[in-house]
C-alpha positions in Angstrom: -18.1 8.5 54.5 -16.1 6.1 52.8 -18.1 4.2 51.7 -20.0 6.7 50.3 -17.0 7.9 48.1 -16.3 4.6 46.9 -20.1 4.4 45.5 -19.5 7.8 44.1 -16.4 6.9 42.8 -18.1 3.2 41.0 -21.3 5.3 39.9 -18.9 8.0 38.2 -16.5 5.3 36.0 -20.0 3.9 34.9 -21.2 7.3 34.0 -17.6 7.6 32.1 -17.9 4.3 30.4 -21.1 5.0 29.4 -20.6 8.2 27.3 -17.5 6.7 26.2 -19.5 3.8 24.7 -22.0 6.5 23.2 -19.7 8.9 22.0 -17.3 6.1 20.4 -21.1 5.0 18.5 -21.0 8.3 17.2 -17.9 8.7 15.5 -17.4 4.9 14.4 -15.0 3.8 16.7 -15.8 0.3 19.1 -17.6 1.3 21.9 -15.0 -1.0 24.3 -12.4 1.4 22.9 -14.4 4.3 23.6 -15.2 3.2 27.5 -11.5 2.4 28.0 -10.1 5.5 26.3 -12.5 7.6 28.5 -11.7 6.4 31.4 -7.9 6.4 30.8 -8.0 10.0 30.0 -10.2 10.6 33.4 -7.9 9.0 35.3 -4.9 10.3 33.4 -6.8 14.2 34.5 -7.2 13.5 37.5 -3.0 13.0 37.9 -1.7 15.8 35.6 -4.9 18.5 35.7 -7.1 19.1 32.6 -4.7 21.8 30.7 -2.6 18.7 29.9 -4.5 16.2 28.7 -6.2 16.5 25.5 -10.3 16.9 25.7 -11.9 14.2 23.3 -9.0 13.7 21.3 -7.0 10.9 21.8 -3.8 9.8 20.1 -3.3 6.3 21.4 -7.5 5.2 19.9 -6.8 7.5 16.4 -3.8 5.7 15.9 -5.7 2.0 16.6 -8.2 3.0 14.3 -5.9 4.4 11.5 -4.0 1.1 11.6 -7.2 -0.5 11.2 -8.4 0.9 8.0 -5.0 0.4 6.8 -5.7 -3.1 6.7 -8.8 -3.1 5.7 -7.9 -1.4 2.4 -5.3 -3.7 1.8 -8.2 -6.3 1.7 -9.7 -4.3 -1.4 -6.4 -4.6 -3.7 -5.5 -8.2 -5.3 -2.3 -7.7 -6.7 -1.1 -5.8 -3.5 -2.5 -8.7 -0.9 -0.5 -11.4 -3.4 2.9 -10.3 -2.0 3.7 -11.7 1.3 3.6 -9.1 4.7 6.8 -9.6 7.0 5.3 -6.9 9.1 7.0 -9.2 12.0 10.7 -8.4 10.3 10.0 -4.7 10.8 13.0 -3.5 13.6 13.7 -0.6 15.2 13.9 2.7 13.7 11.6 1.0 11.0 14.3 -1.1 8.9 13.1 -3.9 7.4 16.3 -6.7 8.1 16.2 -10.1 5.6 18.8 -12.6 4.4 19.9 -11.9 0.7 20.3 -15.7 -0.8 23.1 -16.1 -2.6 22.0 -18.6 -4.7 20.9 -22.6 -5.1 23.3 -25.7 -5.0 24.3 -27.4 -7.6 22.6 -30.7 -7.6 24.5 -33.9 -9.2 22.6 -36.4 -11.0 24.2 -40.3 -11.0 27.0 -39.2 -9.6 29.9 -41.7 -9.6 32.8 -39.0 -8.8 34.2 -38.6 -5.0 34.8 -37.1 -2.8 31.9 -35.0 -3.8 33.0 -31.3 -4.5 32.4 -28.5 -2.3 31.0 -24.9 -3.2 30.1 -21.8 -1.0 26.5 -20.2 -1.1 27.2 -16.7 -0.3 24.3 -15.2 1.4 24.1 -11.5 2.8 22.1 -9.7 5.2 20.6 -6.7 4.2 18.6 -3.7 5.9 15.9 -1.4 4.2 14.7 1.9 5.6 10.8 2.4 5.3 9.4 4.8 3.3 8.0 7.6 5.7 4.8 9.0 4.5 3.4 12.3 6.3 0.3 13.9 5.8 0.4 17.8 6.4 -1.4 18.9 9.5 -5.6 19.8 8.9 -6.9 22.6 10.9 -10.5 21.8 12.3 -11.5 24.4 14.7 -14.0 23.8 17.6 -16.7 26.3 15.7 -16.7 23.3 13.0 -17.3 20.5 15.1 -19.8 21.9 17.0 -21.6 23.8 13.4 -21.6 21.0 11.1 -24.0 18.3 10.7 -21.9 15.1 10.0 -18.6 13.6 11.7 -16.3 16.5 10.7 -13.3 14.8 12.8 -14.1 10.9 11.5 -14.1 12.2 8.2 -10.7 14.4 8.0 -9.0 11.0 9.9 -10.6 8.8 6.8 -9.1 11.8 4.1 -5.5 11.2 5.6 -6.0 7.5 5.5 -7.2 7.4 1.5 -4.2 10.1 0.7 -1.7 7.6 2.5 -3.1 4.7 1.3 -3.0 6.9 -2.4 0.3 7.6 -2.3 1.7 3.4 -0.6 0.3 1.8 -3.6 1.4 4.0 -6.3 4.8 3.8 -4.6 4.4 -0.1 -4.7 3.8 -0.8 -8.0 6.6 1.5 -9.2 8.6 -0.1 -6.8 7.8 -3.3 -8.4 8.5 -2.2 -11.9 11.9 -3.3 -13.6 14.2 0.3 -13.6 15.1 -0.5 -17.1 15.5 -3.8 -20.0 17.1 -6.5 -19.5 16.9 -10.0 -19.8 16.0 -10.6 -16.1 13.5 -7.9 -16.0 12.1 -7.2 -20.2 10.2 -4.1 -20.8 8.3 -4.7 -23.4 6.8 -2.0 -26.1 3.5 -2.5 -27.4 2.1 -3.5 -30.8 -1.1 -2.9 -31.7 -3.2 0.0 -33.6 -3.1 3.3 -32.9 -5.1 4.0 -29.5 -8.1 6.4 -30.3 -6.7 9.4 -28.2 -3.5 8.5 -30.7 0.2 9.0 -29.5 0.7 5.3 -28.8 0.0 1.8 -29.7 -2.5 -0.5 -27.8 -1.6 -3.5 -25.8 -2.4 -6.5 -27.7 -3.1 -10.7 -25.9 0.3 -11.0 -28.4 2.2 -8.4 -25.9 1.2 -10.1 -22.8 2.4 -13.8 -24.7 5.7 -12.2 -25.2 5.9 -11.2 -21.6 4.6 -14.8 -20.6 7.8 -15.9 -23.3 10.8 -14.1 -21.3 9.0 -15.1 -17.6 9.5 -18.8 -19.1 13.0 -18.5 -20.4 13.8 -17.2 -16.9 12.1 -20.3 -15.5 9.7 -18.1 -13.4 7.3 -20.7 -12.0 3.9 -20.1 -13.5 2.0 -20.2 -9.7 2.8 -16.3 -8.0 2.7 -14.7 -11.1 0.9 -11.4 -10.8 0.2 -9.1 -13.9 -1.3 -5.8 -13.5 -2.5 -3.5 -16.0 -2.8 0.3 -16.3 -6.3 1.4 -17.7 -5.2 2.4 -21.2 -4.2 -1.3 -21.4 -7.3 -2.8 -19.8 -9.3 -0.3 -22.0 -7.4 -1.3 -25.3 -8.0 -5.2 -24.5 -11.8 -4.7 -24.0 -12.5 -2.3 -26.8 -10.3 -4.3 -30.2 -10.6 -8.0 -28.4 -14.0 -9.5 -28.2 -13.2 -12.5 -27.2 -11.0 -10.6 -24.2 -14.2 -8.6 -23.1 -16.5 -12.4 -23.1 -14.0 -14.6 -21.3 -11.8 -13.0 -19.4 -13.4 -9.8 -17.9 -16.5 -9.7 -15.3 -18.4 -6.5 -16.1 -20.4 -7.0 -12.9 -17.1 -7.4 -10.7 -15.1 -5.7 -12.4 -12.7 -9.0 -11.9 -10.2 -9.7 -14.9 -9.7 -13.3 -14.7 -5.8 -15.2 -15.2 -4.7 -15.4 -18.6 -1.4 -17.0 -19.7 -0.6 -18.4 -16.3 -0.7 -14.6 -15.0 -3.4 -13.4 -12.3 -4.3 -10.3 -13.3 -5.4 -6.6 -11.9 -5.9 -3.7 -12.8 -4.7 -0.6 -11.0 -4.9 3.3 -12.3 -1.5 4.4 -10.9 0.9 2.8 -12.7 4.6 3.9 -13.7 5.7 5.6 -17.1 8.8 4.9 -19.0 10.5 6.9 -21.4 9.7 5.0 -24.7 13.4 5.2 -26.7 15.1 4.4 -23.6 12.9 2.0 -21.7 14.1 3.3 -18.7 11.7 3.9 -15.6 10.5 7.6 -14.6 11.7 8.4 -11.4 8.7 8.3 -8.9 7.3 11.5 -8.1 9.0 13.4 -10.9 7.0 15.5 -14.3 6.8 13.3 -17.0 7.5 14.6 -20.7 6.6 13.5 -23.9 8.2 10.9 -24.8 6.8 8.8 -21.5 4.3 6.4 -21.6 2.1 4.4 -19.3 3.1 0.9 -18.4 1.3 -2.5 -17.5 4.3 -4.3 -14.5 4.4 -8.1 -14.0 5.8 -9.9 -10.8 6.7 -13.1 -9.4 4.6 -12.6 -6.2 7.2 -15.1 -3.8 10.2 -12.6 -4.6 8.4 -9.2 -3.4 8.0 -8.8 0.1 5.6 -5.7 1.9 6.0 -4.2 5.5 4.0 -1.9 7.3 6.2 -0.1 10.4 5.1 2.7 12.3 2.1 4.7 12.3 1.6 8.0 14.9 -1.2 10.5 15.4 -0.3 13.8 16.3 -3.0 15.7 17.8 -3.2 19.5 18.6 -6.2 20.4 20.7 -7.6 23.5 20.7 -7.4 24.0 24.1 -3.9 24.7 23.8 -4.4 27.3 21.5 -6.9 30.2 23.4 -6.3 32.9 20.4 -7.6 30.3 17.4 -9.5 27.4 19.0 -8.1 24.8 16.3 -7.5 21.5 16.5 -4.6 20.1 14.7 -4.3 16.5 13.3 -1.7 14.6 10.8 -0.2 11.1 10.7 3.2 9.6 10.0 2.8 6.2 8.9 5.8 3.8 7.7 5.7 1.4 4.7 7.4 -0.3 1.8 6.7 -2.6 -0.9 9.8 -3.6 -3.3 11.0 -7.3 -5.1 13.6 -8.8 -3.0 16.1 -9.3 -6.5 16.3 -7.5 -9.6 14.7 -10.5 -11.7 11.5 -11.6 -12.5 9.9 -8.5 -12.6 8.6 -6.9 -16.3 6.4 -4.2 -17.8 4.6 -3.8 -20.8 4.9 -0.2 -22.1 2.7 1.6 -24.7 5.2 2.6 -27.7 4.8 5.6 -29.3 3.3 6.1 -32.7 5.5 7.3 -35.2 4.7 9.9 -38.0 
C-alpha cells in the first residue's frame, strides 16, 4: 500500500511538472519556472487548502519575469546603459547609501618646502530614497481569459512593464538635466532659423560646440561624455545640415554616431525649460508657453542608476465569487540622478521673437 502511494505520489509531481512546463510554453515564461512554480503551489495547497492559494497566478514567477524585462529594456537604451548600475548599494527600505567626495588633493610639483602641509578631504555619506512607481490595478475577469484568443494575462503584465519602464526613463533624463544655468551645469539657448512649425529656433552643430566649450573649461574628460537629443533637435540637424544627415546619422539603424567627443542618443521624452529663465520644469507638471524642449548632456562616471524593489500583487478571482476578476499591478523601485551638481548641460530651443 505504500508503495503504491509513493508511485502515485512520483507519477502525480511528473503530471504537475509537466503542465507546468506546457502551460509556462504558453504564456512565455521558462518552462523550469513553470514546473517549479507548479509544484510549489501544489504542495503549498496541499498545507493551507485551495481557498488560499492563488489558482494559476503566481506572485513570486510574475515578479521574476517582470524583473526580467526590466533588464532587458534597459539593453535597448544607450544613453541610459552608459551610467553605471549600483543595484548592489540598494539597502533596506530601498535607499540608495554612497560616499559624497569631498574633493581631490592638492598635488605639489618639485617641492623643496617641509614638512609638507596638511589638508582635510571632507567626505560625506549620503542616502537617497527610490522613486516608487505604481501601476494602478487592471481588472481581467475569468470570462476574458477563457474568451479571447491571445495571452490576455502575458499581455496586460507586458502593458505595466512598458508604462513603468515609460515613466523610469523620462524620470531619468530629467533627473539628469541641470535645474537651472550656471557655470557648472550651462543651459544653452539655441541659434539657428526658425523651425518650420515656428515658435523656436533650431539646434545648430555651432550649439552643441558651445556645449563641448563649457564641458572643456570645466575639464570634463572627453571619454563618458553622453549627449542626448530631443527629436525637434535631431529633426533640425538632419533637415538644414547635410553633411550631419551623411556622416553622422545611420538611416538604417537609426544610430547617431559621436560628434565633438560626445556619444550621442536620441530619446523622445526629454525635459522643457522655461526659455527667459532657463530654469527646469518641474517633472510631471503642465507646461506653458514660454517652455521649450531640451537636448541634456552628461558626464556618464558622475551619474549613478539603481533598481530596488519590484512586487506583484495578485487578486484572483476566486476570492471574489460576486465578479470573478482577477486583479494585477506592480510596485517597482528605481532612480537615476548625477551624483554632483556639475558636469551636466542642456541645449534648449529659444523662442522666436516677433
Amino acid at each position: 500500500m505504500k508503495r503504491m502511494k509513493f508511485v502515485k505520489a512520483i507519477l502525480a509531481t511528473l503530471l504537475t511538472m509537466f503542465i507546468g512546463a506546457v502551460a509556462a510554453v504558453i504564456i512565455g515564461v521558462s518552462p523550469i519556472l513553470g514546473s517549479i512554480g507548479f509544484v510549489a503551489a501544489s504542495v503549498v495547497t496541499s498545507f493551507i487548502g485551495g481557498g488560499v492559494a492563488m489558482s494559476g497566478l503566481y506572485p513570486e514567477i510574475w515578479t521574476g519575469e517582470m524583473i526580467k524585462a526590466f533588464r532587458n529594456s534597459l539593453e535597448s537604451l544607450g544613453w541610459y546603459k552608459k551610467i553605471r548600475g549600483v543595484d548592489n548599494l540598494v539597502g533596506k527600505n530601498n535607499t540608495l547609501n554612497f560616499a559624497d567626495l569631498g574633493g581631490d588633493p592638492t598635488v605639489l610639483i618639485n617641492n623643496t618646502t617641509y614638512p609638507i602641509g596638511v589638508e582635510t578631504l571632507e567626505d560625506a555619506n549620503k542616502a537617497i530614497t527610490l522613486d516608487k512607481y505604481q501601476t494602478k490595478a487592471t481588472k481581467i475577469t475569468d470570462d476574458e481569459l477563457r474568451g479571447v484568443g491571445y495571452d490576455k494575462f502575458g499581455s496586460v503584465l507586458e502593458r505595466h512593464r512598458e508604462a513603468i519602464d515609460a515613466s523610469k526613463y523620462a524620470k531619468a533624463i530629467h533627473a539628469l538635466a541641470p535645474t537651472d544655468h550656471a557655470q557648472k551645469h550651462p543651459v544653452i539657448l539655441t541659434t539657428g532659423a526658425t523651425a518650420t512649425e515656428g515658435g523656436r529656433k533650431k539646434i545648430t552643430r555651432a550649439d552643441i560646440l558651445a556645449l563641448k566649450a563649457s564641458f572643456d573649461k570645466l575639464k570634463v574628460p572627453v571619454q563618458g561624455r553622453v549627449l542626448v537629443l530631443c527629436s525637434d533637435h535631431v529633426n533640425d540637424l538632419l533637415s538644414e545640415d547635410q553633411k550631419f544627415a551623411e556622416q553622422f546619422y545611420n538611416y538604417s539603424t537609426g544610430k547617431i554616431a559621436n560628434l565633438y567627443g560626445f556619444e550621442v542618443y536620441e530619446f523622445a521624452d526629454a525635459p522643457y525649460y522655461t526659455v527667459s529663465t532657463k530654469k527646469k520644469v518641474a517633472f510631471g507638471t503642465s507646461i506653458s508657453a514660454n517652455d521649450r524642449y531640451a537636448s541634456v548632456a552628461f558626464y556618464a562616471p558622475r551619474a549613478v542608476r539603481a533598481d530596488g524593489e519590484t512586487k506583484t500583487y495578485l487578486q484572483d478571482a476566486k476570492t471574489s465569487p460576486t465578479t470573478q476578476e482577477n486583479l494585477v499591478n506592480f510596485r517597482h523601485y528605481s532612480i537615476c540622478l548625477p551624483l554632483r551638481n556639475e558636469a551636466i548641460g542642456a541645449i534648449v530651443s529659444d523662442i522666436v521673437t516677433a
